[in-house]
C-alpha positions as CSV (number, residue, x, y, z in Angstrom):
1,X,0.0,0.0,0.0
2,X,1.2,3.7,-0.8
3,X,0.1,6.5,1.4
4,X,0.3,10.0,0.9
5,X,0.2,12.4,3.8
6,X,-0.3,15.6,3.3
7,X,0.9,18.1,6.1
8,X,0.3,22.2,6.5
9,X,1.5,22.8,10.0
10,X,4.2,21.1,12.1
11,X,1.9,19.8,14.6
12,X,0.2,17.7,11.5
13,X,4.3,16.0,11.2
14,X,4.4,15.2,14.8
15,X,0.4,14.0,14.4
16,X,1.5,11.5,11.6
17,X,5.1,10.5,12.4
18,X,4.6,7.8,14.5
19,X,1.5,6.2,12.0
20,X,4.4,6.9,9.1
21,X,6.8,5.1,11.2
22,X,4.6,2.2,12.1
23,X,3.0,1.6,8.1
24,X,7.0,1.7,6.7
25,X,8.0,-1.0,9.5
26,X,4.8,-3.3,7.8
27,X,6.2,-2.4,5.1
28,X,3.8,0.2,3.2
29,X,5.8,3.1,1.0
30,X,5.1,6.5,2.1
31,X,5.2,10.0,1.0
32,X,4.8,13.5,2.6
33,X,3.7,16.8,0.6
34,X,4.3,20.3,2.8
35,X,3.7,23.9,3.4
36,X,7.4,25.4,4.5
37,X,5.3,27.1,7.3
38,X,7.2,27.6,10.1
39,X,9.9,24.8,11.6
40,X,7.5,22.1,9.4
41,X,10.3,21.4,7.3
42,X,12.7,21.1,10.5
43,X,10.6,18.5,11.9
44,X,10.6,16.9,8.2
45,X,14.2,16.2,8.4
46,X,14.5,15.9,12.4
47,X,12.3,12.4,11.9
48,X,14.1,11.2,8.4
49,X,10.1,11.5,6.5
50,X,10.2,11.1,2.9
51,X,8.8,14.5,1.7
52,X,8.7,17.3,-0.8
53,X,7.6,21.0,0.0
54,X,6.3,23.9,-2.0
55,X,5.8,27.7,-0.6
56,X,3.1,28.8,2.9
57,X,0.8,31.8,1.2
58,X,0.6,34.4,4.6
59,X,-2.9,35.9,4.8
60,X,-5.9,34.8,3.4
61,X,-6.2,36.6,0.0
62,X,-2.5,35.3,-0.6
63,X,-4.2,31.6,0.3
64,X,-6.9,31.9,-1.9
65,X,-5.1,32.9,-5.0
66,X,-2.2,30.0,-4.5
67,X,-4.9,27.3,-3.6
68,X,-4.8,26.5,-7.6
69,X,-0.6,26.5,-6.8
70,X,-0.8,24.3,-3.7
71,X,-3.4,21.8,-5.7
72,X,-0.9,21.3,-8.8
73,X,2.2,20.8,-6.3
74,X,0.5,17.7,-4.4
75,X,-1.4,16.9,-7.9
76,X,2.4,16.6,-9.5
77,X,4.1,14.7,-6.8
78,X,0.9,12.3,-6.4
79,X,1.3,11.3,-9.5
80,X,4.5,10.7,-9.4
81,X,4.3,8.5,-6.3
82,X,0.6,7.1,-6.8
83,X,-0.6,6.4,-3.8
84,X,-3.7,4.0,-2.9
85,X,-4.7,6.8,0.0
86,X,-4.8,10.3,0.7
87,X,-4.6,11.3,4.5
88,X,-4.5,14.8,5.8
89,X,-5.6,16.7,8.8
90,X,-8.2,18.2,6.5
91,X,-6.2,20.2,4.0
92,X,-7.9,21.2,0.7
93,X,-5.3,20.2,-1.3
94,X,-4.9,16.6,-0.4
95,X,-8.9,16.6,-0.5
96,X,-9.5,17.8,-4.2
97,X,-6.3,16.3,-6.1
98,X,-7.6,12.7,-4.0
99,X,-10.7,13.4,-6.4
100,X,-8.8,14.3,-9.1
101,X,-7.2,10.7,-9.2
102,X,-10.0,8.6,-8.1
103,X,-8.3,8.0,-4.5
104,X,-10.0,8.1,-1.0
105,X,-8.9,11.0,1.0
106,X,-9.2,11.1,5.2
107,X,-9.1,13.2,7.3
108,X,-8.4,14.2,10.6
109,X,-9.6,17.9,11.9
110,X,-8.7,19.2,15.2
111,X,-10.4,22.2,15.5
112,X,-14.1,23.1,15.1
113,X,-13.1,26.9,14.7
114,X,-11.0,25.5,11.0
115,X,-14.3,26.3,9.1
116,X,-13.0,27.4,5.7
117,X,-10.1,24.3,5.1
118,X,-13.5,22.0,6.4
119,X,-15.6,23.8,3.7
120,X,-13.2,23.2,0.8
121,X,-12.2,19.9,1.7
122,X,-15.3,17.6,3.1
123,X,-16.9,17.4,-0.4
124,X,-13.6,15.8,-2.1
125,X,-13.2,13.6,1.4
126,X,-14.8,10.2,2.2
127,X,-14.0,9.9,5.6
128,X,-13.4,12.6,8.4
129,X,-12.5,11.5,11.6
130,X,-13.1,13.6,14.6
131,X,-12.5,12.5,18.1
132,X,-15.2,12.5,20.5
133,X,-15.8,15.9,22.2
134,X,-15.4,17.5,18.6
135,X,-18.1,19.9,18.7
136,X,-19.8,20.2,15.2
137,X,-21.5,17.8,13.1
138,X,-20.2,16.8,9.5
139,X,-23.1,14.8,8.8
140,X,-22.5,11.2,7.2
141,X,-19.0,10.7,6.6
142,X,-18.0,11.5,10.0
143,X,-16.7,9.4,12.2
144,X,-15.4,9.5,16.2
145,X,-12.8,8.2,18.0
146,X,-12.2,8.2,21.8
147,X,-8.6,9.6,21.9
148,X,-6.9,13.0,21.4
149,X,-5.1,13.6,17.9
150,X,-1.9,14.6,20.1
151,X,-1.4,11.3,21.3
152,X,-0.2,10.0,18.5
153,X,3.1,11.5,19.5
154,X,2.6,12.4,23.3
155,X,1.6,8.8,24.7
156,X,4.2,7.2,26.8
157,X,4.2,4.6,24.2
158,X,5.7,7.0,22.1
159,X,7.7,9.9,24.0
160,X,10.1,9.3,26.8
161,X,11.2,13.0,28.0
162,X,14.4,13.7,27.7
163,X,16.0,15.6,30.9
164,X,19.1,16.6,29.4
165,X,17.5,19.2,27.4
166,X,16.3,21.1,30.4
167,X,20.2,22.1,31.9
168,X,21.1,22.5,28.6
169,X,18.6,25.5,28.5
170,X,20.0,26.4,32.2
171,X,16.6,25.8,33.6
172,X,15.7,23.2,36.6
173,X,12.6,21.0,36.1
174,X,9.2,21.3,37.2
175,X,11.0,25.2,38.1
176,X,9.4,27.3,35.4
177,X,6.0,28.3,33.8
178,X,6.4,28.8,30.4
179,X,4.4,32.2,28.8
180,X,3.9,32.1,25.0
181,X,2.4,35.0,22.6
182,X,1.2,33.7,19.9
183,X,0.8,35.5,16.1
184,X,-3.3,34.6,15.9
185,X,-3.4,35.0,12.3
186,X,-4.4,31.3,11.0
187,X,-7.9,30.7,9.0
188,X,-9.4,29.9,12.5
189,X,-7.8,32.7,14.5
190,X,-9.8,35.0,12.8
191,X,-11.9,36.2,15.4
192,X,-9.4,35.1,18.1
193,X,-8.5,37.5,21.2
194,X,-5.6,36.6,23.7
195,X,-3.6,38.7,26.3
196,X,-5.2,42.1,24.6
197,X,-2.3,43.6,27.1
198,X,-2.3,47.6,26.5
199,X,1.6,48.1,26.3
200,X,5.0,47.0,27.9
201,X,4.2,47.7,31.5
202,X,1.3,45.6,31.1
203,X,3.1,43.1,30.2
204,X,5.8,43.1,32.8
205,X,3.5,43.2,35.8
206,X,2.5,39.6,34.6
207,X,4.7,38.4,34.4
208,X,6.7,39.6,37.4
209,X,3.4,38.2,39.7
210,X,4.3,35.1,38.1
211,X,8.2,35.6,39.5
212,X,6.9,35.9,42.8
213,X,6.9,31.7,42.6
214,X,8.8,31.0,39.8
215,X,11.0,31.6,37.4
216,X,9.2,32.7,33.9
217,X,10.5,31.6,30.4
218,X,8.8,33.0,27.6
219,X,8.2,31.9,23.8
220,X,6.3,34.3,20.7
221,X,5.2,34.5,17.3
222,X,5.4,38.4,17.6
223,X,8.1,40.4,18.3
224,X,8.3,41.9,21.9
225,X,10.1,44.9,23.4
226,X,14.0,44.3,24.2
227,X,13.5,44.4,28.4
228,X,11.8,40.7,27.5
229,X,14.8,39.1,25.7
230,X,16.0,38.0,29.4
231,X,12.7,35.4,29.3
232,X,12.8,34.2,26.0
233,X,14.6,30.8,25.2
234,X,14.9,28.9,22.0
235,X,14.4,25.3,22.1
236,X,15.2,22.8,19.3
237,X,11.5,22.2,18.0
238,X,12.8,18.2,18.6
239,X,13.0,19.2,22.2
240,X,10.4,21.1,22.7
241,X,7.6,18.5,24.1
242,X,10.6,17.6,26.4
243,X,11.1,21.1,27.2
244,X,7.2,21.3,27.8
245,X,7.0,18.1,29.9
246,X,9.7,19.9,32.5
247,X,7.6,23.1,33.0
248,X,5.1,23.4,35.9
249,X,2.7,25.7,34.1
250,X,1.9,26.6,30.7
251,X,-0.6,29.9,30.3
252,X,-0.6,31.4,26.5
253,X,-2.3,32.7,23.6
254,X,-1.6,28.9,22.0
255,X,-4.5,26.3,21.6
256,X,-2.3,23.4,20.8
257,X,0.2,24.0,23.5
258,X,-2.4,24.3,25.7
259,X,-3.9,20.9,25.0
260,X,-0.2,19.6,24.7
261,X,1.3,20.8,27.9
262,X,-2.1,19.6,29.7
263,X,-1.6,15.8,28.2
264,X,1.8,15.7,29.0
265,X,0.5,16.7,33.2
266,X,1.4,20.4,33.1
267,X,-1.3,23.0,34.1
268,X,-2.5,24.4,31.0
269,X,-4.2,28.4,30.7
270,X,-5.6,29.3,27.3
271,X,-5.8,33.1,27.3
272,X,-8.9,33.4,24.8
273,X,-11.9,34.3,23.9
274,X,-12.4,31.0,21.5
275,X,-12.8,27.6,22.8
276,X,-11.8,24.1,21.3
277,X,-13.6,21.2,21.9
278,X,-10.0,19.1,22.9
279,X,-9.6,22.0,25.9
280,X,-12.9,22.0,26.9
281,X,-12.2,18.1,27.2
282,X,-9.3,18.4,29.1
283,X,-11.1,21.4,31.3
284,X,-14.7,19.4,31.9
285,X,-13.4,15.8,32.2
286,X,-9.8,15.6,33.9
287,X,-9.8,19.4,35.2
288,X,-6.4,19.8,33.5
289,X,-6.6,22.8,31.4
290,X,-8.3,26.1,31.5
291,X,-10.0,28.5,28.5
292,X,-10.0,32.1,30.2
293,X,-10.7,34.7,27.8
294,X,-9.5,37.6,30.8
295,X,-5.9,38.3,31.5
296,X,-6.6,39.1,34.8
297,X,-9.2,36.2,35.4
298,X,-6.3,33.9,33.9
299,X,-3.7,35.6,36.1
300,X,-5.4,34.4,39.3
301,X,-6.2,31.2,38.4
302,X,-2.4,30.9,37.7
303,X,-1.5,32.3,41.0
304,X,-4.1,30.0,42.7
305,X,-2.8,26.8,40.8
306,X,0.4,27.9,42.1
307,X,0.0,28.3,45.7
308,X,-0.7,24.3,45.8
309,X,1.5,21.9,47.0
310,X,2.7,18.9,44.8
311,X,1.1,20.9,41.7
312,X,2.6,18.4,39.5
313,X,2.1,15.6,41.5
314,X,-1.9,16.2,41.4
315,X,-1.0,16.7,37.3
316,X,0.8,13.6,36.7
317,X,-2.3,11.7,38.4
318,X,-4.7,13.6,36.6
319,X,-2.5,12.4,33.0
320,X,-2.9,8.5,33.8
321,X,-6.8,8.8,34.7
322,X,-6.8,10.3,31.1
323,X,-4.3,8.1,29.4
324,X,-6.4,4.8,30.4
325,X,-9.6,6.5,29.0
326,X,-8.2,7.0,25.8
327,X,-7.6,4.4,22.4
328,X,-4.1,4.5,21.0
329,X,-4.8,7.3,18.3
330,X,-1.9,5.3,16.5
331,X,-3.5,2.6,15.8
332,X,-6.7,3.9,14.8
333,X,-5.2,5.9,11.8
334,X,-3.4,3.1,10.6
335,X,-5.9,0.8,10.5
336,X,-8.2,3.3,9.0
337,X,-5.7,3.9,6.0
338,X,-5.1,0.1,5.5
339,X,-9.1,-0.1,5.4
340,X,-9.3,2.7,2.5
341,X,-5.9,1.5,0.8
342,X,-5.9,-1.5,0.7
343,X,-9.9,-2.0,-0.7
């Protein structure tokens, strides 16, 4: 069987990794098509994938005009590789040049609030697979799974955290809450509000409340003011789940590192005014991660957390209730994509 996997965002290599890695060791070809958005292309080479990648179009007129661009890139390497099965996280392109060849296309969406890549691709897909607590309908061809789509590379079957990475970065572990800003300018950011923070001093009053019990490392998308470069860190993107895994709070503009520092048992804020099913699972069901669309509201929830004793310890409890609830997200894609490719 030949797969193609189609990837637009680095969390989509990390997603399919470990199902690339498991269909090559049964010995099925595969091949990956990318957007060069961001460290995607990092991650491509970090893990040794088989891939080919073509331009990221910032801003949504730019999208629209290359979709026709993005189409013919997959379209030419598909052809070349001709696979039996399409599988994406719900990207247009893999949808409509599946069609184009007569292939079956799947997909797996993570977010309700991706609306337009859900509107160009579901009439070109055949399946769509959603876990659980993924709050919108998509009618007939969609089907649920009890898992989350970040355990396909978070479960301890799959990540051992790595220590060394943390002294490296001259930190000590569990001895640091990690603040990100993030750019909010995706498809489904589009009506997205974080931090909102006025100006500067804004800012630094945070975070210096956040001092008061530990030591504050901060990541962004945007550029901040040079009396912050004394937080900010830069982690190898390989090391940055172990980097996560060390911290013992995460509170940020950042859906997906919300949802991934919460699964790995770190107390996860989401500073916004949107919600994603995934957090509100996390939030309503293990009491693991927060959506706070204030600043200040998410401020004092951070310094209540914090005032705890054995934070983590409560965390890392909380993480194996969830873990045993949960199906190996692994295995559910690959058998899916032996079902569809190998028919």
């Amino acid at each position: 069987m030949r797969v193609l996997f189609d990837v637009g965002h680095p969390t989509d290599v990390n997603v399919f990794r470990n199902v690339i890695k498991k269909l090559e060791e049964e010995g099925h070809s595969t091949k990956v098509t990318a957007r060069d958005k961001e460290n995607t292309v990092e991650l491509l080479k970090t893990y040794g994938l088989d891939y080919e990648v073509s331009p990221h179009y910032k801003g949504m007129l730019n999208k629209a005009l290359g979709l026709p661009r993005a189409d013919y890139f997959v379209y030419k390497v598909a052809k070349k590789f001709s696979p039996d099965v399409f599988v994406s996280a719900g990207t247009p392109y893999a949808a409509q040049v599946s069609k184009m060849l007569g292939k079956p296309h799947i997909a797996f969406p993570n977010t309700e609030h991706a609306k337009l890549a859900i509107y160009l691709s579901k009439p070109f897909t055949d399946l769509i697979c959603t876990p659980t607590f993924f709050k919108r309908d998509l009618g007939k061809k969609q089907t649920r799974f009890n898992s989350f789509n970040e355990l396909t590379y978070l479960h301890p079957n799959y990540f051992t955290p790595d220590e060394s990475i943390i002294k490296k970065l001259g930190l000590e572990k569990d001895r640091y809450v990690l603040i990100r800003f993030s750019a909010l300018n995706s498809h489904h950011d589009l009506s997205a509000k974080g931090f909102e923070f006025k100006n500067e001093s804004e800012v630094l009053e945070f975070i210096e409340k956040i001092e008061e019990f530990q030591r504050v490392v901060i990541t962004s998308e945007v550029k901040i003011g040079s009396k912050f470069e004394k937080y900010k860190l830069n982690v190898p993107s390989d090391k940055w789940h172990d980097f996560l895994y060390y911290a013992t709070m995460y509170i940020g503009e950042g859906a997906k590192t919300a949802s991934e520092g919460a699964i790995l048992g770190v107390p996860a804020i989401y500073v916004s005014n949107t919600r994603r099913g995934y957090l509100d699972e996390l939030e309503e069901k293990y009491d693991m991660a927060y959506t706070i669309p204030d600043k200040n509201d998410a401020l004092n929830k951070a310094v209540s957390l914090l005032n705890q004793d054995n934070l983590k310890g409560i965390w890392r409890s909380k993480r194996e209730k969830m873990l045993k609830d949960k199906a190996d997200t692994v295995e559910f894609i690959v058998d899916i994509a032996k079902k569809y490719g190998e028919k």
